[in-house]
N, C-alpha and C positions, 0 to 999 in steps of 0.2 A: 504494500500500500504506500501510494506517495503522501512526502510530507512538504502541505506548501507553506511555503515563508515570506515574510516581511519584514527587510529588513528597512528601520526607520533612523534616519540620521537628516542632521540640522541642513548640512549643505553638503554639495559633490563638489566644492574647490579642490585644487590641489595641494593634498596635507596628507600627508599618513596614515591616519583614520579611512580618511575617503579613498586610497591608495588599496588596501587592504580588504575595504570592503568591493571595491571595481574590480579588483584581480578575484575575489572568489566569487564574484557573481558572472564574469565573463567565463568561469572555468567551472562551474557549476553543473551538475547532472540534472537538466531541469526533468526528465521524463521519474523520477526516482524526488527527485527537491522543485517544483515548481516552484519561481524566487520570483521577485517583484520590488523594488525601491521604492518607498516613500520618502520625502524630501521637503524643507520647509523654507529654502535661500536658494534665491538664483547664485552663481558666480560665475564673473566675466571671463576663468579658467576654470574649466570643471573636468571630469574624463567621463563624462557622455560620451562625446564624438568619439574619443582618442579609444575607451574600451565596448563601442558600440553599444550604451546601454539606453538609447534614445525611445526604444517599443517598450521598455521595461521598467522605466520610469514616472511617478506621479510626483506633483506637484504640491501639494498643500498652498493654494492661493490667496487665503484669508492671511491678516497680517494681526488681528486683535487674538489674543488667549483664547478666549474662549468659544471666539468664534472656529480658532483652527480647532480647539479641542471637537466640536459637532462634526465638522468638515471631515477630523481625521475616524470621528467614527462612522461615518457614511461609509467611507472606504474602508473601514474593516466589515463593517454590517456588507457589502457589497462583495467583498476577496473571502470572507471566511476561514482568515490563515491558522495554520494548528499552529505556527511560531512566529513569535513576535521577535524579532534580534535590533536591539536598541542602540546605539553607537555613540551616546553622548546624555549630559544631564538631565538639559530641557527633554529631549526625548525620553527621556525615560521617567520622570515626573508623569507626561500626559499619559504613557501606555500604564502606569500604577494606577491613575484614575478611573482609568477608560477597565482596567480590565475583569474588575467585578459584574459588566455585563458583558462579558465576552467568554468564552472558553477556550480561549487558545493559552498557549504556556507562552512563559514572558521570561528572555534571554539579555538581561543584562549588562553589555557589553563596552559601558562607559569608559574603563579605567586604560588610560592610554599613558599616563607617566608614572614611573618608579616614584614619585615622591607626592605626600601631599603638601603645600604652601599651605600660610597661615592665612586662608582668603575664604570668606565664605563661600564660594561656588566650589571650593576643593572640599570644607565640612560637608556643604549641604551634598555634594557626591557620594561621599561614606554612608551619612546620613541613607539616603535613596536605598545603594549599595546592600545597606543590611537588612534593607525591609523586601531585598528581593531572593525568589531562591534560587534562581540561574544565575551566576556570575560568571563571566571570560574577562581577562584582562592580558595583556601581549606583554606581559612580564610576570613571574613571582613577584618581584620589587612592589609592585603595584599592590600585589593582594595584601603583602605583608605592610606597604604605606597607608591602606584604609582600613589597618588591624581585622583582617576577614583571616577566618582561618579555613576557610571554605572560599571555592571558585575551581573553574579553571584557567587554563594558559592557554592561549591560541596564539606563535610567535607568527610575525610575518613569513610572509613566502617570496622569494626574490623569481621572476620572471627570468625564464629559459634566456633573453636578449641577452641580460645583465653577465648572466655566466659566462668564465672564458676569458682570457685574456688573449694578448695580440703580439707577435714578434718584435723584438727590441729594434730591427731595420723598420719595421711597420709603423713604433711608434716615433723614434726620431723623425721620421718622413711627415708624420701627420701631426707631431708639434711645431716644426719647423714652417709648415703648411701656415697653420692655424696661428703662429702667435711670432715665426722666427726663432723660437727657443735653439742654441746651441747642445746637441748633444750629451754633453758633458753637465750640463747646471740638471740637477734634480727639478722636479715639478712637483708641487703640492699645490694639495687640492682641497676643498671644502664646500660641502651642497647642503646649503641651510638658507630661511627665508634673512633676511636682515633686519632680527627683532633682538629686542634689547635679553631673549630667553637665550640667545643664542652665542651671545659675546664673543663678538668676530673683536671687540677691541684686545680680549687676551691674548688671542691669537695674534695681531697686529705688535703688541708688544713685545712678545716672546721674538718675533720674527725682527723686532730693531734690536733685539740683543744680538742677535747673528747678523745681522746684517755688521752692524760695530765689531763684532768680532772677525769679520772679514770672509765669513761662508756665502758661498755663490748660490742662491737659489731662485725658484717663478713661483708664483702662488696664485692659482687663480680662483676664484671665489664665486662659483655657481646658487645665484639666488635672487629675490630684488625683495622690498619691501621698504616702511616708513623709514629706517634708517641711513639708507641708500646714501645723503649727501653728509651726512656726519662723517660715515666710516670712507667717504671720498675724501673727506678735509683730513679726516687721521690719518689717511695715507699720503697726504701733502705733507703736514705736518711732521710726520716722523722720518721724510723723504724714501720712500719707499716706494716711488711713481715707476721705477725702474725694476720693483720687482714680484710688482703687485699686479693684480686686473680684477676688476670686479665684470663679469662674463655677462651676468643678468640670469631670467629664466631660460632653458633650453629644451626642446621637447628630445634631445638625443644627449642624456647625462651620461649615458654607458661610455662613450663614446671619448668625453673627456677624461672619464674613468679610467676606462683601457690606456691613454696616453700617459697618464701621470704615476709616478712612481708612491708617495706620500699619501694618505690619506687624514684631515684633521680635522674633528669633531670637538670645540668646545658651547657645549650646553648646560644648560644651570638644570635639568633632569628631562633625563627618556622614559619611555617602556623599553620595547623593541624597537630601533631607530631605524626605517627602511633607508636612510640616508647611509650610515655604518654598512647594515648589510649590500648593500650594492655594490661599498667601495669593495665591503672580502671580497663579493661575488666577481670584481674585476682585478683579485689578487696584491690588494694592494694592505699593507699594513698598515694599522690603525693605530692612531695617536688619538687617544679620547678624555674628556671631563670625568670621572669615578663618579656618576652621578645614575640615581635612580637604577634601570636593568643593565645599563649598559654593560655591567661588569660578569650578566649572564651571557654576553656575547664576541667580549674582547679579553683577551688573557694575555699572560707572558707566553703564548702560542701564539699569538698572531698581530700582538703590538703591546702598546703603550696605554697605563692606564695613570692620569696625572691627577693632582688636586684640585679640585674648580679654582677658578679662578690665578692658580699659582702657577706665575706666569714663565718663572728662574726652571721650574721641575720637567712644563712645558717644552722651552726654550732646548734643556738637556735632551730631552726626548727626541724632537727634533735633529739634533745635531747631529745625536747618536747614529739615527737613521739616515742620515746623509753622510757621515763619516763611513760607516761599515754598511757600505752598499750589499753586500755577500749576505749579513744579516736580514737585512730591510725584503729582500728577496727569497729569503728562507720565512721570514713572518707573511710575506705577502702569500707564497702556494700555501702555508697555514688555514690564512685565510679563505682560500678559495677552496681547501679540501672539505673544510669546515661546512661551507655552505653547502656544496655537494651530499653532506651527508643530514644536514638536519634543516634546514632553512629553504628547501626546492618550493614553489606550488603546489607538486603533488604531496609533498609532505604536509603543507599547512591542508591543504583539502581533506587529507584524512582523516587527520584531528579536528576536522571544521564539522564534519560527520558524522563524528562521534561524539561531539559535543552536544548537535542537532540531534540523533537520536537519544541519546540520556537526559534530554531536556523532561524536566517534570512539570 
C-alpha cells in the first residue's frame, strides 16, 4: 500500500533545508510515496525549475495566519496525506493545530542547526519539538541542542554531479581559464550566503596573517547576500584585492569545487552543512568552525576542525594545508571516500524511508 506525503516548508529559496528537501523529492518512489510540496514564500531563486518540481508544487497564497491556517486545511481536506513532513517552525506550529482534525501522522522535521541560540524562535522550536512524536533532525548535535533524547537523523545526500574529482592538468587549465590563477598558488574556497552566521571576516583575517607572513595563495568566495559590500571594503582594507574574489551565486558550484585545492567553512553552527559535504564530495579537505554537527562530518581524516571565531588556530590550519600539499591531498581522497560510503542520495533515500514508514 502507498504512503502519500506532504511535505510543508516556509519557502523553496536556495538554503539547505530547501536543498535536501528538492533532492529527495526529485529522487522519490512516487508509485510506492506519492509526495507533493506545500509552500508558503515565493523566492526570486528557488529549485523548482532547476529540480523540476513545478507539477508538484502548491502555493499557500493567503499572507494573514489564519487565513493560511483554513487555506492550508483545504488542501489537506483535499490531498488526504497519511504524512505530514514539516521543514521549519512556523510550519510546524500550523500542522500541530490543524492536526486534531486530521488523521495523518505528523513528521517533525525543523531542527537544521547543531546549536540552539539564546532567541526565542530557537526556545519556541524545542518548545514545538517536544510536543511532537516524529522528530528528524540532519544532525545528533541538533537532537542533543533541543535536549530531545528521542528523534531521528536524516544526514544530507550529496548528488551523483558533486562526486569525483578532476585531473591536476584538468584543473590548472580551468583555473587559469577562469581567474589566470598560476599553477603553483593553492586555491581556497568557501560557499556560504554572506551573512553575518557565516563570518567570512574570520576567514579574511586569518588569510592577512598569511598573507604578512608571505604565503602565496587565491580564495575565492562562492555566495552573495546583505553583507556583500562590507566584506568588499574588508578586502580593501586589509589589501587583499590581489588574492581575494568574491565569485557571487553560481548554478555550477561542483565545478569550482573540483578546481580548488582548500576547502573553508567558518560558521557560528550547522547540522549537516550540504556546503562541507560537497567540498569532500569534490575531494577536497576541510578546514571548518567546531561548531554544532559539523564535527559528525569532519575529523582528523579528512581536515581541520578550529575554534569559532579563532582566527591565529584558523590561520595555522591553513598554512599547514598549503605547506604539506602530500597531506592536504591524503585529507582530500578522505574526504571523498567518506562521502562515497555514507552521504550518497541513495543513502539518504533509504533512511528517508525508513523514517516514513516508522512514522506513528
Amino acid at each position: 500500500m502507498s504512503v502519500k506525503i506532504i511535505h510543508f516548508i516556509s519557502s523553496l529559496r536556495r538554503g539547505g533545508r530547501e536543498r535536501q528537501l528538492a533532492t529527495i523529492v526529485s529522487n522519490t518512489d512516487f508509485k510506492n510515496y506519492p509526495t507533493e510540496i506545500i509552500y508558503l514564500n515565493e523566492s526570486a531563486e528557488d529549485y523548482i525549475g532547476e529540480c523540476n518540481l513545478a507539477d508538484l508544487v502548491t502555493k499557500i497564497k493567503s499572507r494573514n495566519f489564519f487565513l493560511r491556517l483554513l487555506e492550508l486545511k483545504k488542501a489537506i481536506n483535499a490531498r488526504k496525506p497519511d504524512i505530514i513532513f514539516t521543514w521549519g517552525i512556523l510550519e510546524s506550529i500550523f500542522i500541530i493545530l490543524l492536526k486534531p482534525f486530521h488523521n495523518f501522522r505528523f513528521i517533525n522535521g525543523s531542527i537544521r542547526h547543531g546549536i540552539r541560540a539564546i532567541k526565542l524562535s530557537h526556545y519556541l522550536r524545542t518548545m514545538i519539538l517536544h510536543l511532537s512524536k516524529n522528530i528528524v533532525s540532519n544532525s545528533y548535535s541538533g537532537l542533543k541542542a533541543n535536549n530531545l533524547k528521542r528523534g531521528k537523523v536524516l544526514y544530507n545526500g550529496i548528488d551523483e554531479k558533486f562526486i569525483g574529482t578532476i585531473s591536476q592538468k584538468q584543473k590548472d587549465e580551468k583555473r587559469k581559464e577562469l581567474f589566470g590563477i598560476d599553477k603553483e598558488k593553492p586555491l581556497l574556497i568557501s560557499v556560504a550566503n554572506l551573512v553575518p552566521y557565516k563570518d567570512y571576516f574570520s576567514v579574511l583575517t586569518a588569510l592577512t596573517i598569511l598573507k604578512d607572513e608571505g604565503y602565496s595563495f587565491y580564495y575565492l568566495i562562492l555566495g552573495d547576500g546583505p553583507l556583500r559590500k562590507q566584506i568588499t571594503n574588508t578586502i580593501q582594507n586589509y589589501k587583499l584585492y590581489d588574492h581575494v574574489k568574491i565569485v557571487g551565486n553560481v548554478e555550477n558550484v561542483s565545478v569550482y569545487l573540483k578546481i580548488s585545492d582548500i576547502f573553508i567553512h567558518s560558521s557560528k553552527g550547522e547540522g549537516c552543512s550540504n556546503a562541507i559535504l560537497e567540498a569532500m564530495a569534490a575531494g577536497l579537505p576541510i578546514i571548518a568552525a567546531d561548531t554544532g554537527g559539523t564535527h559528525e562530518i569532519v575529523s582528523p581524516k579528512n581536515g581541520f576542525l578550529f575554534e569559532y571565531k579563532n582566527t591565529f588556530q584558523l590561520s595555522d590550519y591553513i598554512k599547514s594545508c598549503i605547506v604539506n600539499k602530500k597531506n592536504r591531498i591524503n585529507l582530500g581522497e578522505n574526504s571523498l571516500k567518506i562521502i562515497e560510503e555514507k552521504y550518497t542520495v541513495n543513502e539518504m533515500m533509504n533512511n528517508y524511508y525508513i523514517i516514513i514508514d516508522q512514522a506513528k
